[in-house]
C-alpha positions in Angstrom: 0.0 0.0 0.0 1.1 3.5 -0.8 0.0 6.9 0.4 0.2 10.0 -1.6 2.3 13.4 0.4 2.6 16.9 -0.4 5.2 18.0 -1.6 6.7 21.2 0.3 6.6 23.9 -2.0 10.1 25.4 -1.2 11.3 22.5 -1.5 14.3 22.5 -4.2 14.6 20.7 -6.9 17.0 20.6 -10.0 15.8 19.4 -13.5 17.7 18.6 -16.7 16.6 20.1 -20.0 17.7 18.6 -23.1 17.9 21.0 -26.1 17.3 20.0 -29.9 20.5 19.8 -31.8 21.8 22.3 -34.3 21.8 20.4 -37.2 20.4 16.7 -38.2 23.1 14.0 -36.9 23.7 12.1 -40.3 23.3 8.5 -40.6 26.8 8.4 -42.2 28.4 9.0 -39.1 26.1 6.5 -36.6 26.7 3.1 -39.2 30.5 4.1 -40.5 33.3 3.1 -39.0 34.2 6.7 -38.8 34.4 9.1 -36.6 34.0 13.1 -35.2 36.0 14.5 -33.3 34.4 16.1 -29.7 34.6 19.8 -31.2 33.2 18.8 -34.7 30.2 17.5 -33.0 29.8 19.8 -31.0 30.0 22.9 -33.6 28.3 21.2 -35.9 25.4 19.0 -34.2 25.6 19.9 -30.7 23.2 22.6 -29.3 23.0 26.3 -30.5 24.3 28.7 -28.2 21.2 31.0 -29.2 19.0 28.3 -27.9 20.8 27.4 -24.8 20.7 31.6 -24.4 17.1 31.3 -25.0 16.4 28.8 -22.1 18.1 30.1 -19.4 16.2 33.6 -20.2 13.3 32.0 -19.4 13.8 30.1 -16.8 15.2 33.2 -15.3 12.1 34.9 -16.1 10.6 32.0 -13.6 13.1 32.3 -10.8 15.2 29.1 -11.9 19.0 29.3 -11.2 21.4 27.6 -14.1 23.9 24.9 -13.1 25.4 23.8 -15.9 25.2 24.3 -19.9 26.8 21.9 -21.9 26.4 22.1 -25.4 28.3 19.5 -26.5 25.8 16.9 -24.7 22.9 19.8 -25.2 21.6 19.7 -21.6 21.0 22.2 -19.1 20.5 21.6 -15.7 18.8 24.3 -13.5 17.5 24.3 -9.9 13.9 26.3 -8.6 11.6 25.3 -5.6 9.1 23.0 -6.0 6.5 25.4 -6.6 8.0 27.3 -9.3 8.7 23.6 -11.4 5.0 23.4 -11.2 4.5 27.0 -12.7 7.0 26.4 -15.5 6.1 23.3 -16.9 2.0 22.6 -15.9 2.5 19.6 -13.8 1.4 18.9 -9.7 4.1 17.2 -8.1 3.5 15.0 -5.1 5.3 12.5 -3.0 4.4 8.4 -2.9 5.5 6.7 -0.1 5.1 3.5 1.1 2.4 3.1 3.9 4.7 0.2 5.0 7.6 2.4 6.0 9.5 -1.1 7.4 9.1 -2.5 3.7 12.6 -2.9 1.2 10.6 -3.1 -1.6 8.7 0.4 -1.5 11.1 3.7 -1.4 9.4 6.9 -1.5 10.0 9.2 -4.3 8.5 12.2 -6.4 5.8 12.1 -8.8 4.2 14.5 -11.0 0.3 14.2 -12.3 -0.3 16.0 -15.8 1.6 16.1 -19.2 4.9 18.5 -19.2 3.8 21.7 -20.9 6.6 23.6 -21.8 6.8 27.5 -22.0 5.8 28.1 -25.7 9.1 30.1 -26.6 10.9 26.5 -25.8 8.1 24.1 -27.7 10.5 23.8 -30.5 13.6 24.2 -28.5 13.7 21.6 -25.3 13.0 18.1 -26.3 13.0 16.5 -22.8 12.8 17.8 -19.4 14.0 15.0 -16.8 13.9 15.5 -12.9 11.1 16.5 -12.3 9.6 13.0 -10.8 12.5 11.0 -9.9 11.2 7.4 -9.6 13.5 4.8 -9.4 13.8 3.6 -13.5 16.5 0.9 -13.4 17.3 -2.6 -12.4 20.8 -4.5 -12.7 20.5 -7.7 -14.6 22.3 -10.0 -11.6 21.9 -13.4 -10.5 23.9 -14.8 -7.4 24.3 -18.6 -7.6 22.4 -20.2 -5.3 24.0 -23.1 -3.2 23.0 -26.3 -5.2 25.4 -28.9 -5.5 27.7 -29.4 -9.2 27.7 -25.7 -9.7 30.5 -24.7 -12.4 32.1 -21.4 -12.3 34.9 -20.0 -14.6 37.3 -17.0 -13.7 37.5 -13.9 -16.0 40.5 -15.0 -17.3 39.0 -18.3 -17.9 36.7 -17.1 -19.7 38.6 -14.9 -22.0 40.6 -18.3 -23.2 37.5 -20.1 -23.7 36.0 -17.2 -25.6 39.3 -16.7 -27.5 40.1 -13.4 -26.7 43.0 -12.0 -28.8 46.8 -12.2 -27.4 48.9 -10.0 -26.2 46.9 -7.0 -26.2 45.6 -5.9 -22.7 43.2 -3.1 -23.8 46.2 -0.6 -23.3 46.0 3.1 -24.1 41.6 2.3 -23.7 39.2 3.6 -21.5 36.6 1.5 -20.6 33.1 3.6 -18.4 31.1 1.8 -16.5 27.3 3.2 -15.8 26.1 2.3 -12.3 23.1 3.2 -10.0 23.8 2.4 -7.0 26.5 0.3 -4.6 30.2 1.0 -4.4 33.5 -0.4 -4.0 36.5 -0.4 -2.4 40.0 -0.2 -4.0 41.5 -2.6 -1.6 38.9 -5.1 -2.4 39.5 -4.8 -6.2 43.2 -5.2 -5.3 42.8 -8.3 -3.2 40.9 -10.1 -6.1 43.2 -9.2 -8.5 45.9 -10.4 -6.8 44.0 -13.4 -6.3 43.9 -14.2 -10.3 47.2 -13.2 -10.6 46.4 -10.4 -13.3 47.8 -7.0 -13.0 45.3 -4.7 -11.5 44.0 -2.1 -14.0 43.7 1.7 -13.2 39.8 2.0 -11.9 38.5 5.4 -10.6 34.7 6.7 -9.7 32.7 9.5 -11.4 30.0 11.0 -9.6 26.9 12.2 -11.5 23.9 14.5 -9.8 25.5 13.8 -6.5 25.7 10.0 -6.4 28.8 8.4 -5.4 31.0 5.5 -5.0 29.3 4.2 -1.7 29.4 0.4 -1.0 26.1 -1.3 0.7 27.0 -4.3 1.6 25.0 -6.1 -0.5 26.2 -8.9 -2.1 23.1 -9.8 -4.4 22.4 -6.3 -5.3 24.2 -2.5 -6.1 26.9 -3.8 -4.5 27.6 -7.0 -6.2 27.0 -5.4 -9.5 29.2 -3.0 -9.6 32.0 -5.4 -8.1 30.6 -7.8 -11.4 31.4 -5.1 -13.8 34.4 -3.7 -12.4 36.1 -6.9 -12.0 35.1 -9.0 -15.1 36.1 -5.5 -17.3 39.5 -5.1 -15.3 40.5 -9.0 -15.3 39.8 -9.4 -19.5 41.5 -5.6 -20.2 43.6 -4.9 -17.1 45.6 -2.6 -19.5 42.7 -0.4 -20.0 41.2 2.4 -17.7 38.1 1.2 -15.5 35.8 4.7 -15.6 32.5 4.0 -13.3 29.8 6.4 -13.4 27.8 6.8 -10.1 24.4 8.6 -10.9 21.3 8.2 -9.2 18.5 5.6 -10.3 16.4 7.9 -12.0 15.9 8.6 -15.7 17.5 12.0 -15.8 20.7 10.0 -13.2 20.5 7.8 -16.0 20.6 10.3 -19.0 22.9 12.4 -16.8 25.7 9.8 -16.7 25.4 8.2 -20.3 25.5 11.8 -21.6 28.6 13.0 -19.2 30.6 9.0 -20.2 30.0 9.5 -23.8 31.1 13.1 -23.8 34.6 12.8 -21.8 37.5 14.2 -22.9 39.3 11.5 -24.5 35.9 9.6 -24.9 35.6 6.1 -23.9 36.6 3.3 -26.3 33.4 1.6 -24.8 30.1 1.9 -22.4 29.1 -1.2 -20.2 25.9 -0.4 -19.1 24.1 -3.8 -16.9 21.1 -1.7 -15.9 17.9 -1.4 -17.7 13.8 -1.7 -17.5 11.0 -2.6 -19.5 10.3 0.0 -22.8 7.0 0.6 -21.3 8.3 1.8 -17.8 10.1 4.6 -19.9 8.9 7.8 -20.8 9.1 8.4 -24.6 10.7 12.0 -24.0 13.6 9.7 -22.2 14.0 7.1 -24.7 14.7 9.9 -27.1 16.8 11.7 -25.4 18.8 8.7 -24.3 18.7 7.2 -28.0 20.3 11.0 -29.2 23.4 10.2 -26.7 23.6 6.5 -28.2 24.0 8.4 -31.8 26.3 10.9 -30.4 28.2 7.5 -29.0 28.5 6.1 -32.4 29.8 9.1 -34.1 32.6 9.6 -31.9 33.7 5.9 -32.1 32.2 5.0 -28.5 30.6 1.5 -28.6 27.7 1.8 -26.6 27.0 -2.3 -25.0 24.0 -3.0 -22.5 22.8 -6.4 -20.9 19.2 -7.4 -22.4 17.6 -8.7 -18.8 17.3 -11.6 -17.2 13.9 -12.6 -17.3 13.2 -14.2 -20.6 11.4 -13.4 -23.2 8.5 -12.1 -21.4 10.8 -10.1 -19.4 8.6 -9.9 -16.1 5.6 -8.8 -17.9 2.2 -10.0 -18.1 2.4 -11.4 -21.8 4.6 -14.6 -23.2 5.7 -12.8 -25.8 6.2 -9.6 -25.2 9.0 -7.3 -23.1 12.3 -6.4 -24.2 14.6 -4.4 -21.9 15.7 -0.2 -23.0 18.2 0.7 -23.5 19.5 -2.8 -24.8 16.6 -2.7 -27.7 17.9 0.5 -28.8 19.5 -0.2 -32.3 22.5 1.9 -31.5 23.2 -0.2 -28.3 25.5 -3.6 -28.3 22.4 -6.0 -27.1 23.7 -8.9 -24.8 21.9 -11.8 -24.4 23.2 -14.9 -22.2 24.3 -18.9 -22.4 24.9 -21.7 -20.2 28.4 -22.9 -20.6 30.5 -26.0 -19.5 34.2 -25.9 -20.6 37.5 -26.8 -19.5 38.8 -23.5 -18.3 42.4 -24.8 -18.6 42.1 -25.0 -21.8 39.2 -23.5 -23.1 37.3 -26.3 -25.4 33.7 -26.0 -24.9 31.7 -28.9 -24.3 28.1 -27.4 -24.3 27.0 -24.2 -25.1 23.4 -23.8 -24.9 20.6 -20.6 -24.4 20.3 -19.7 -20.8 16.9 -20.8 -19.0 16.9 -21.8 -15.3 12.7 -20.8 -15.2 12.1 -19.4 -12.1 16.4 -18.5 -11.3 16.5 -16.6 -14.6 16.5 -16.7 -18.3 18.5 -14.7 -21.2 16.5 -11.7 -22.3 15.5 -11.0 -25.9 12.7 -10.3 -28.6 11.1 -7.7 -30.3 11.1 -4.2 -30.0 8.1 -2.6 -29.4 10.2 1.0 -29.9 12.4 0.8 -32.2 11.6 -0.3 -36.2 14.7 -3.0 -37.4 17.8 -1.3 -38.6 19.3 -1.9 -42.0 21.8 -4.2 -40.6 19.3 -6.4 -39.5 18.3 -7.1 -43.0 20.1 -9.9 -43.4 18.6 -12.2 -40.6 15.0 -13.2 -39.9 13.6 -11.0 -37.6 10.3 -12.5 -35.7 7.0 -10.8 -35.8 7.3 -10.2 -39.3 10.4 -8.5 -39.1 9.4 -4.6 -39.0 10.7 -4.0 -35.7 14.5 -4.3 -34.0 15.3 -8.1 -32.7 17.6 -8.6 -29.6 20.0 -9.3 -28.2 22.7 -9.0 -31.0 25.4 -11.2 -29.0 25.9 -13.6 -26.3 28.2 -14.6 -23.8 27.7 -17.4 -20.3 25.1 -15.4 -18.2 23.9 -18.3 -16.2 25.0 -18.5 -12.4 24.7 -21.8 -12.3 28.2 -21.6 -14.9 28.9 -17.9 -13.7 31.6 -15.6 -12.9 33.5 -16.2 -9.8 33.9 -12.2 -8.3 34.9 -11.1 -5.0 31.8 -8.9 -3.2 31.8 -7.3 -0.3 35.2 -10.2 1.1 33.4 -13.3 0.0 34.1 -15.3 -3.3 31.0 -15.5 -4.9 29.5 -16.7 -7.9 27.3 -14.5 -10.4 25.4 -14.0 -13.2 23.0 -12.5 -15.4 23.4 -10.8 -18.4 24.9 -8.0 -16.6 27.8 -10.3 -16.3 28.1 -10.4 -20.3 28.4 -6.3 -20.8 31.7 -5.8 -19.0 32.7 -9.1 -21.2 32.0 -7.4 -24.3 33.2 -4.4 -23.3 36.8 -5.8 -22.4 36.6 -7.9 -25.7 36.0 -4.4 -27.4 38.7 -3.1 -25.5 41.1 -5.4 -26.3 40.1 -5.7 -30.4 40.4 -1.8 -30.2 44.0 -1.9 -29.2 44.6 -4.7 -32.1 43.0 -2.3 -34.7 44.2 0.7 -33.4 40.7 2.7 -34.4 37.8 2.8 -32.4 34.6 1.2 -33.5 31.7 2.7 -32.7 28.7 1.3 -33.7 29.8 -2.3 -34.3 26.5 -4.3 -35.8 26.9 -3.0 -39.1 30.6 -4.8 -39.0 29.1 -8.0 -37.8 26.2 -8.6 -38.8 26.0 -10.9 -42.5 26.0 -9.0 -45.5 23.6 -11.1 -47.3 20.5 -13.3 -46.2 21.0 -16.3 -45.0 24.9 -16.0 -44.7 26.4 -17.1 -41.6 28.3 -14.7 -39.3 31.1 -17.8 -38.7 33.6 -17.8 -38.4 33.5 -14.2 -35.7 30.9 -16.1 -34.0 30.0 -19.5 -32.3 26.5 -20.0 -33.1 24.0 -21.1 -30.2 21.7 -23.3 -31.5 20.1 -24.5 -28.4 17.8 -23.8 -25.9 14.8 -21.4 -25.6 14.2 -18.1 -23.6 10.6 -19.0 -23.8 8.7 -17.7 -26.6 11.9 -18.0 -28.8 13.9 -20.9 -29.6 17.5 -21.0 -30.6 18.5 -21.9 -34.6 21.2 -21.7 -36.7 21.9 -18.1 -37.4 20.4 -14.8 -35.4 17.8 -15.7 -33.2 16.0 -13.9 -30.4 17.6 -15.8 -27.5 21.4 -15.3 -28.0 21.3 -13.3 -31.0 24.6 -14.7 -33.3 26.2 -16.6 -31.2 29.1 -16.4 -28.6 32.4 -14.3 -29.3 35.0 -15.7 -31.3 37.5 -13.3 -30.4 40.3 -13.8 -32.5 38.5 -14.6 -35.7 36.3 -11.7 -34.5 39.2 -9.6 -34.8 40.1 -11.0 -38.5 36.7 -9.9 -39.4 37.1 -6.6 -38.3 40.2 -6.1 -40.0 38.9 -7.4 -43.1 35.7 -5.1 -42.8 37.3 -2.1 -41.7 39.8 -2.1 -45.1 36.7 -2.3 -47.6 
């Protein structure tokens, strides 16, 4: 049960406005493997300083105060009391909170009853306004193992061998952010485990983002555990890269917030891990947008944007069988990754099953249709279910299951994970590393991967998962909706890319 407060109307409150660009980003510079440099986009595609001029006039007007103004990510972020949010853009903000105040599960937060209505001298200028309800929008995609008896668990390294990551590259000279909402670590920690596998411990330092922080929980099977998941799978596969991790909080303008301040660092990330993610439905549309317009930017400056696709099958949680795919993981400028069961010698990395994660009721690998996003022209080339108009996921795979997870140190225990948060920091190391082999960033990398023509396999790049079931979808040779094309082949992956990149 929840109860609905008042909100005090001095209380203050700071919202983010996201401005329309100068210029039409062209589709060129999202698919290419090319890319712009921070001060092109900017000065070319970035937002107008007339406009930005514009906005903070009339907020002024209102009584806001301006934070910040960034043109290059086109956002402003201003602060006013409660009561002058609700003059400026039309809404009534109150408070929910949990009647059960000793209940976990219930936190309160802001809400807002109305449409935004935007001050008509912005209409055509602000696209999004985010902060003004601050609900919590994200979940991590993590499973811990439970205690059953036979349980397999490889080591990062391990799993780079068995994955065939390429050698003798470390992801030196790359930079590799991390998104997280919630949970902390400790350096010592991340030392200790390190140590522990015998790699080299890779340079990892904290962001904060709208005031969050690098603040540990002590909780093992939640923030906590996730960001020690990321952080030590990325580190272990690319020790030689920089470990960036974002702390924003768990709200879609947090969320926004942090994408938009990774993507747009000075050097810019060779790649994004993002684990976190919801429903599409449990996003606003003026979110998605402005979150798919970072992705874009992403792509243009060589930033390969990756994201775990959930771990609740295809259904992802919802009420329908078929229906529920995870944002921003369905975006088609976002690395989808899906997730496998795996038994393999770790020793020396032959596989001897490799099938589509589905515990039921532990977890399953995420993936289907997009009820968003129509299919990109990359996609072309594979069968898409559900006649094939909208964007299929996840694009790739890699072992999500617990039950065959990631062995991680969390909070001073050895622990085994999962999920298909597990598999973002993968592919983001394995970027890392194929980066520093190629010695040019990637960007968006489906159009690189995906067959050129229908019905051609994406071998050798890729070992295909043919099967298993997620629930409504069932594995088959070639793309399919449960582990996409198949599991990393990372040296072959690499050939491909070399191959690709010189046509």
């Amino acid at each position: 049960m929840v109860a609905r407060a008042q909100i005090p109307a001095d209380e203050r409150l700071v919202v983010t406005l996201v401005l329309r660009r100068r210029a039409l980003l062209p589709e060129a510079f999202i698919r290419e493997p090319q890319t712009l440099s921070s001060s092109e986009l900017t000065e070319s595609y970035g937002a107008d300083p007339d406009d930005a001029d514009l906005v903070a006039k009339v907020l002024g007007r209102f009584g806001f105060d301006i934070l910040e103004t960034d043109l290059r990510s086109r956002r402003i972020r201003a602060e006013a009391d409660a009561e002058t949010i609700e003059r400026a853009f039309g809404s009534t903000l109150f408070c929910h909170v949990p009647e059960d105040s000793g209940s976990s599960a219930e936190v309160s937060y802001r809400c807002r009853e109305g449409e935004l209505q935007l001050p008509a001298e912005l209409a055509d200028v602000v696209t999004a306004v985010l902060g003004v309800d601050n609900r919590p929008q994200a979940r991590p995609s993590l499973q811990l193992a439970s205690a059953a008896t036979g349980l397999v668990a490889y080591t990062p390294p391990e799993l780079a061998r068995i994955y065939n990551f390429p050698e003798d590259v470390s992801g030196a000279g790359q930079r590799l952010a991390i998104l997280e909402l919630g949970g902390g670590y400790s350096i010592s920690e991340l030392q200790n485990y390190f140590a522990q596998l015998g790699v080299a411990a890779p340079t990892v330092r904290s962001v904060s983002v709208d005031g969050a922080s690098n603040a540990p929980q002590g909780t093992p099977n939640g923030p906590d555990g996730e960001v020690l998941l990321d952080i030590e799978v990325a580190g272990a596969m690319a020790n030689g890269a920089e470990v960036i991790v974002y702390f924003a909080p768990n709200t879609d303008q947090g969320f926004l917030d942090a994408v938009s301040k990774a993507i747009h660092a000075s050097p810019a990330p060779t790649a994004l891990s993002i684990s976190w993610g919801a429903p599409e439905y449990e996003w606003t549309d003026q979110a998605v947008n402005a979150m798919n317009e970072v992705f874009a930017d992403a792509a243009a400056l060589g930033v390969t944007v990756i994201a775990a696709a959930g771990d609740d099958g295809s259904s992802n949680g919802g009420l329908f069988w078929e229906s529920g795919v995870n944002f921003p993981a369905s975006s088609q400028l976002v690395l989808a990754c899906g997730g496998t069961t795996l038994y393999a010698d770790p020793s020396s990395g032959a596989v001897s099953s490799e099938t589509v994660w589905n515990a039921g009721s532990s977890g399953a690998t995420g993936g289907g249709i997009s009820d968003l996003f129509l299919r990109p022209t990359w996609q072309s080339t594979v069968s898409v279910p559900g006649g094939g108009r909208m964007r299929g996921l996840p694009d790739v795979s890699a072992v999500a299951d617990s039950g065959t997870g990631y062995i991680v140190l969390v909070d001073g225990v050895l622990t085994v994970l999962g999920g298909t948060s597990a598999v973002a920091p993968l592919w983001a190391a394995l970027v890392c590393r194929l980066v520093e082999s190629l010695g040019r960033p990637l960007g968006l990398l489906q159009p690189l991967i995906y067959p050129e023509s229908f019905g051609q396999s994406a071998a050798p790049a890729f070992r295909d998962i043919t099967q298993g079931s997620n629930g409504a979808y069932q594995a088959a040779a070639g793309w399919d909706a449960c582990t996409g094309l198949g599991v990393p082949n990372g040296e072959a992956l690499l050939d491909h890319l070399r191959q690709q990149i010189q046509t």
